[in-house]
C-alpha positions as CSV (number, residue, x, y, z in Angstrom):
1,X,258.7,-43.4,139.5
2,X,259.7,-47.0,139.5
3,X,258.6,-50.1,141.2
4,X,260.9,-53.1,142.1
5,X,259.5,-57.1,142.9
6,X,262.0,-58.3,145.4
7,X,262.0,-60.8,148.1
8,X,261.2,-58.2,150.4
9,X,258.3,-56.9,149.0
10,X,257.4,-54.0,146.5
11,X,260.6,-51.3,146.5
12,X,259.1,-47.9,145.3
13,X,262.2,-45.3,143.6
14,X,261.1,-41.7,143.5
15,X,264.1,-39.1,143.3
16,X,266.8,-41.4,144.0
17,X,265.2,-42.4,147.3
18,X,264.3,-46.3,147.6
19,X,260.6,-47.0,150.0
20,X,259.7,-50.9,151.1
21,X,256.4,-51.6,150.8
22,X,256.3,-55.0,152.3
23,X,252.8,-56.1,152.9
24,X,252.0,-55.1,149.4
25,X,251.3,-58.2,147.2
26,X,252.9,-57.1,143.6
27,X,250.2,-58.7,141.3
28,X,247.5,-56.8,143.0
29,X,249.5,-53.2,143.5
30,X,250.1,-53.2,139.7
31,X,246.9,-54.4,138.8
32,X,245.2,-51.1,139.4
33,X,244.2,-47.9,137.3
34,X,245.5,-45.4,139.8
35,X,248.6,-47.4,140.4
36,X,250.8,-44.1,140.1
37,X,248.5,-42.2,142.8
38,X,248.6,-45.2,145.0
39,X,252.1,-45.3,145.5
40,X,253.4,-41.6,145.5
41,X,250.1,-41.7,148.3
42,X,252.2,-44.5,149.8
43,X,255.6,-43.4,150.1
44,X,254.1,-40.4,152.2
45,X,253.4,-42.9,154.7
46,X,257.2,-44.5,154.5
47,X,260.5,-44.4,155.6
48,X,263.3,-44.1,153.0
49,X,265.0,-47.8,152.7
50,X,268.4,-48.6,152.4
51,X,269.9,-48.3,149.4
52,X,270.7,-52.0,148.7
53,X,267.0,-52.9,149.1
54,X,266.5,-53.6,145.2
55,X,269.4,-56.0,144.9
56,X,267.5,-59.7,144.5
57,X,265.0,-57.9,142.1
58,X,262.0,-60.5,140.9
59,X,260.3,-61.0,137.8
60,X,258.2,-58.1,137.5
61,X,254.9,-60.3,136.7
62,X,252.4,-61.6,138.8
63,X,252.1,-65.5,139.4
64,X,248.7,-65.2,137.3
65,X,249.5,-62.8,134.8
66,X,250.1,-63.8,131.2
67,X,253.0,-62.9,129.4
68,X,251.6,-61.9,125.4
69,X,253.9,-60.2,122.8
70,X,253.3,-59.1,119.1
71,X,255.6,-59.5,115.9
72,X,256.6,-57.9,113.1
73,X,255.9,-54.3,114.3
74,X,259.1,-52.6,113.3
75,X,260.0,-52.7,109.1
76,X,263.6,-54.5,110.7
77,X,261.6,-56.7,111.9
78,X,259.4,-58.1,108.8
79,X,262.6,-57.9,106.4
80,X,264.4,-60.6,109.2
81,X,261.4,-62.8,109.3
82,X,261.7,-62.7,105.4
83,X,264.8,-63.3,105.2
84,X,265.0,-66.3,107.7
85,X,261.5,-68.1,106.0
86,X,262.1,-67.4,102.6
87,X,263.5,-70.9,101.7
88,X,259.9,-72.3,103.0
89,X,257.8,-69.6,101.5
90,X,256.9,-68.5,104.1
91,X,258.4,-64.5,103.5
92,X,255.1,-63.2,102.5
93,X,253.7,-63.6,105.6
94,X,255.5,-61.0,107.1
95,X,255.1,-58.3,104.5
96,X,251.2,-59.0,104.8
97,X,251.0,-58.9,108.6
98,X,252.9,-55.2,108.9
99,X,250.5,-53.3,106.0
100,X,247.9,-55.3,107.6
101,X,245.5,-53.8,110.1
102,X,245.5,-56.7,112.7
103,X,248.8,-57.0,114.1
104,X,250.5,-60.2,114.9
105,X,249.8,-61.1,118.2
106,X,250.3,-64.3,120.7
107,X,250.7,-65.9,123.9
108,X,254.1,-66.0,125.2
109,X,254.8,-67.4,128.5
110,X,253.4,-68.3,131.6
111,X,255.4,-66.5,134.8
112,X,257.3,-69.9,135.8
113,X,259.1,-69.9,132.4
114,X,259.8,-65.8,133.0
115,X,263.4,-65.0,134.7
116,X,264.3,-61.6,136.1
117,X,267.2,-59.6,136.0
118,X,270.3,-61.0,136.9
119,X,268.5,-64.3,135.6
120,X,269.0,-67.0,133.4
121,X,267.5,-67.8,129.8
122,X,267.7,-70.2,127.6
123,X,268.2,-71.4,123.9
124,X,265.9,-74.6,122.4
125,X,268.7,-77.4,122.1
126,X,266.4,-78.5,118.9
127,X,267.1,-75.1,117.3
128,X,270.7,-74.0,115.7
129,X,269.9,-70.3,115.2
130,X,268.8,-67.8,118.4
131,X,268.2,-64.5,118.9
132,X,267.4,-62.0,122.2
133,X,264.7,-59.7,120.7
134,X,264.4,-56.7,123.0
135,X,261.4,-55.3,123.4
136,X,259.4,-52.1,124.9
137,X,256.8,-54.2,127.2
138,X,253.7,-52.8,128.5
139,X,251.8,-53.1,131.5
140,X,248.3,-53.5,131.4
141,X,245.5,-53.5,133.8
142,X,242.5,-55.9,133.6
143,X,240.8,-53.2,132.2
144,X,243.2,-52.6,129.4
145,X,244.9,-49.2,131.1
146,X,248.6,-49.1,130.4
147,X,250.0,-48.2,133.5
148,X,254.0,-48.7,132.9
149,X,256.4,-50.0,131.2
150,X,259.2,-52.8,131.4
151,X,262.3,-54.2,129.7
152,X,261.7,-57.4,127.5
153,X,263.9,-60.1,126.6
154,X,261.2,-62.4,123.9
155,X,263.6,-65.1,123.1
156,X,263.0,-67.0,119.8
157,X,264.3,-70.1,117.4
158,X,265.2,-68.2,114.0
159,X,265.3,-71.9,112.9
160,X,262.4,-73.5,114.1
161,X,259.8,-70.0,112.8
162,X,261.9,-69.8,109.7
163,X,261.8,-73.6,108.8
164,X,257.6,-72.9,109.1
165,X,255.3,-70.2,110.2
166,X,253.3,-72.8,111.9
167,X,255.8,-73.5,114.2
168,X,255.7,-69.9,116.1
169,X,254.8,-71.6,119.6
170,X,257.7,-73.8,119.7
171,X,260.1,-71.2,118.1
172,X,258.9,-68.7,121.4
173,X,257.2,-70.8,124.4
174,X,260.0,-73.0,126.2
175,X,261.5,-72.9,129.4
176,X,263.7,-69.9,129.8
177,X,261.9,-68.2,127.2
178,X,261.5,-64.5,128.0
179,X,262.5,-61.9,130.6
180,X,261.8,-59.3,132.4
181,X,262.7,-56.4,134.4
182,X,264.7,-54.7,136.2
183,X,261.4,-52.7,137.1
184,X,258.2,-51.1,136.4
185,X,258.7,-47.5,135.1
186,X,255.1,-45.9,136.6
187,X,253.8,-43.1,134.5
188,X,250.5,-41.6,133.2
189,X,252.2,-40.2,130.0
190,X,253.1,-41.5,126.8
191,X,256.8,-42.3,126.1
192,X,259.0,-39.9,124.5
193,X,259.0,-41.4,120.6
194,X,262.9,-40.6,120.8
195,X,263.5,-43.4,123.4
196,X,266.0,-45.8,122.5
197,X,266.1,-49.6,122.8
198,X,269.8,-50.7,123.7
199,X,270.9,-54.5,122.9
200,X,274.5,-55.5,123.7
201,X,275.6,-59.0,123.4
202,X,279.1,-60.0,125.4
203,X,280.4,-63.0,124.3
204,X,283.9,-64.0,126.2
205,X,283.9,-60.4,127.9
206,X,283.9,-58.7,124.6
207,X,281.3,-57.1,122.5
208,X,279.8,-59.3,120.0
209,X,276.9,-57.5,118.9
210,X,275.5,-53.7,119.5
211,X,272.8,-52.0,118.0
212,X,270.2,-49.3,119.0
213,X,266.5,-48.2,117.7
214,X,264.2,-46.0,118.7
215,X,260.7,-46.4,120.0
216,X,259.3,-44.2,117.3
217,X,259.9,-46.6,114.5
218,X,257.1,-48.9,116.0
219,X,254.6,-48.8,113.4
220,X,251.8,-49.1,115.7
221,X,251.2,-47.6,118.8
222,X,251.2,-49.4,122.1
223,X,247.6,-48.7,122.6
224,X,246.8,-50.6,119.6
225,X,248.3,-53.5,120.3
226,X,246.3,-53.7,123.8
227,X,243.4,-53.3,121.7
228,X,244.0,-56.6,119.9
229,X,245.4,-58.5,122.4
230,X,242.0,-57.8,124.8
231,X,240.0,-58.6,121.9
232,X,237.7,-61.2,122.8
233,X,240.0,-62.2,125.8
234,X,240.3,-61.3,129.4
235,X,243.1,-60.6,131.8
236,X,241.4,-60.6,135.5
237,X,244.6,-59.7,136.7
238,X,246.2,-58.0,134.4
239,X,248.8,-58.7,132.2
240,X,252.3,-57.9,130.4
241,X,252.5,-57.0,125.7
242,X,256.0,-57.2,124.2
243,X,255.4,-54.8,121.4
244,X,258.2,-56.2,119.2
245,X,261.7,-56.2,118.3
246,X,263.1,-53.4,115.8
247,X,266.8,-55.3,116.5
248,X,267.4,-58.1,114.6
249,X,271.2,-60.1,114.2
250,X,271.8,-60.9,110.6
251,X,272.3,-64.6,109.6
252,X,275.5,-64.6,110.6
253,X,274.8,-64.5,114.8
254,X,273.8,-67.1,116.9
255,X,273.4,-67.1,120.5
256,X,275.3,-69.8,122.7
257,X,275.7,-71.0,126.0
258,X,277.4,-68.6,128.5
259,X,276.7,-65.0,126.4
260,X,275.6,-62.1,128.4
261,X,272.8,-60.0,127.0
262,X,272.2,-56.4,128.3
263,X,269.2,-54.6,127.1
264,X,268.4,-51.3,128.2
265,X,265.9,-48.4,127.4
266,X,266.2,-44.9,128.1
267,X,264.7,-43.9,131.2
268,X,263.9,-47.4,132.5
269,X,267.2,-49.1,133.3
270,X,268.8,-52.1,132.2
271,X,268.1,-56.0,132.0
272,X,270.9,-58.0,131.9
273,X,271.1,-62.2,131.3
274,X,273.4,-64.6,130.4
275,X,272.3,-67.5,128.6
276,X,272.2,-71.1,129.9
């Protein structure tokens, strides 16, 4: 099952049939344990929509719901941020943070700096190398249940995190900074491990990078990361965990103004942005 934020109201896809659920406030619907209960109880009560109902699609984040996201949980991953901070000794960082048992973990947007598909993002103009990192994303309750799962976009300043560790914030938390969508992919099971993360990069029309990975490289699993990321913090209203990117262009790629980037995951769709 899938859930939609639109201007309309909450959209609800079961079996190729779309329900509106307009006097549902999104925020509140996802923020509950028995979320999947709730709206296969719902669309019981519903009318089958038309089939154009999910074409201005929101943010799928609620306007106080904290975007987090954690770093360095694929091996990809902690070789790129060694390669890109090595010149400011900063590579062993990384190495340290994947064999260790606290993951990296921190604050990445509020929901005004999140776009939706269809949306816009953004590279720093004080940075000179960006990357899209696509990212599982998981969607928590305020009592840490993971009820679903989303499509990430966590972009990031290569230059700015590579040039010093210390600089993390800057390198991800910007306007136009992340994005998600197109939906929330409801379900009360684990993900299959062989699910694959799809990033495609069009530059001009034509490809100009393309790579896959699957899920099951993670090195931790996403319950772990909600572990660490509720340590010692609360989430009233739930909130949103990128769980990292196992995709990472070589030194040689740089975003830039007017590239579309398509990232999709198996069995939850596909977000697509161009860059501003």
């Amino acid at each position: 099952m899938k859930l939609y934020n639109t201007r309309d109201g909450i959209v609800i896809e079961k079996d190729g049939q779309q329900y509106l659920a307009s006097t549902e406030q999104w925020e509140t619907f996802i923020n509950n344990d028995d979320v999947l209960q709730k709206a296969t109880a719902l669309i019981r009560q519903l009318s089958p929509a038309s089939s154009n109902s999910i074409n201005e699609t929101l943010a799928p984040i609620g306007s106080r719901q904290e975007l987090w996201a954690c770093g360095v949980t694929y091996f990809r991953s902690m070789v790129g941020r060694q390669e890109e901070s090595k010149a400011a000794g900063g590579a062993d960082f990384y190495a340290k943070v994947y064999e260790a048992e606290r993951p990296e973990c921190f604050f990445k947007s509020t929901p005004s700096r999140v776009t939706g598909n269809g949306g816009f993002v953004r590279i720093r103009k004080d940075s000179t190398w960006d990357v899209p990192e696509p990212e599982l994303t998981l969607v928590v309750t305020s009592s840490g249940k993971i009820i679903g799962y989303t499509i990430g976009n966590d972009m990031s300043s290569r230059s700015i995190e590579g040039e010093n560790p210390l600089y993390l914030p800057q390198a991800k938390t910007y306007d136009g900074c992340a994005a998600l969508g197109p939906c929330v992919y409801l379900t009360d099971q684990p993900l299959d491990p062989a699910t694959n993360i799809h990033l495609t990069i069009k530059r001009g029309g034509a490809t100009a990078f393309n790579a896959s990975i699957a899920i099951s490289q993670m090195k931790r699993t996403p319950e772990e990361l909600v572990s660490f990321v509720f340590r010692e913090c609360s989430f009233p209203h739930g909130c949103l965990i990128m769980t990292g990117t196992g995709i990472v262009p070589g030194s040689d790629f740089t975003l830039k103004s007017g590239d579309e980037i398509a990232i999709a995951i198996d069995g939850i769709g596909e977000l697509v942005n161009k860059v501003e």
